[in-house]
C-alpha positions in Angstrom: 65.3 143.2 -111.4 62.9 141.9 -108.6 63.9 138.8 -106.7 60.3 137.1 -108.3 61.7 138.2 -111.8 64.9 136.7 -110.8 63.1 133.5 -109.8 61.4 133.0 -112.7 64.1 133.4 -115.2 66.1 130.7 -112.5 63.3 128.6 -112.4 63.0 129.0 -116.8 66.6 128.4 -117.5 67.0 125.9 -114.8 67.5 122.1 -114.9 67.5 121.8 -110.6 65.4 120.0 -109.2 64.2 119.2 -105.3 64.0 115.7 -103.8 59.9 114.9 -103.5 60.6 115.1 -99.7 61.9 118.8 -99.3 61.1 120.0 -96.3 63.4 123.1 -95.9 66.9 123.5 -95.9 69.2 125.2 -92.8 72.0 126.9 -95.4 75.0 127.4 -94.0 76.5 130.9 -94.5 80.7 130.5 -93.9 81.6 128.5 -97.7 78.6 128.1 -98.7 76.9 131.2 -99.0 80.0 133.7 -98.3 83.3 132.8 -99.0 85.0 135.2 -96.8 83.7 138.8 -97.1 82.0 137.9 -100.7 79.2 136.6 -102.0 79.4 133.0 -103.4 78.5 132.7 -107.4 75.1 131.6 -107.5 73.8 132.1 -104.1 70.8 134.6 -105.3 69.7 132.2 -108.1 69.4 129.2 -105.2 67.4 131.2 -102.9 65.6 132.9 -105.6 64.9 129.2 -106.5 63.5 127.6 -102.8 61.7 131.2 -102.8 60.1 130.2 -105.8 58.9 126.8 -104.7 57.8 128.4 -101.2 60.9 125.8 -100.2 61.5 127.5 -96.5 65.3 128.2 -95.7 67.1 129.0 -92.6 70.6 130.9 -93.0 73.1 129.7 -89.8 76.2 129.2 -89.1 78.5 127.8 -86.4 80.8 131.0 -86.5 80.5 132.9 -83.0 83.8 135.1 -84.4 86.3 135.2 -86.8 89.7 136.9 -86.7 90.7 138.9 -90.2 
């Protein structure tokens, strides 16, 4: 499945919405999009979803390093 397929089976079964003055988001990746060394439930659905809505996104993070 294609990340635009993805999108628009998000964007069909979807009841999100964006505030009217979106202008991007800055996503941070340590909880939010990774919880530890896996992906966080959803996370391709949200991005598939700004993707869809040309919504720009930034992934950061404040993590220089991280002891396992």
């Amino acid at each position: 499945m294609t990340t635009v397929s993805v999108a628009r089976n998000v964007l069909q079964d979807s009841d999100m919405a964006l505030p009217a003055q979106t202008h991007g988001f800055l996503i941070d990746l340590d909880g939010t999009v990774l919880d530890g060394p896996d992906l966080v439930s959803g996370v391709p659905e949200a991005l598939a979803f700004l993707a869809a809505r040309s919504v720009p996104y930034r992934l950061v993070t404040n993590t220089t390093s991280k002891c396992e």
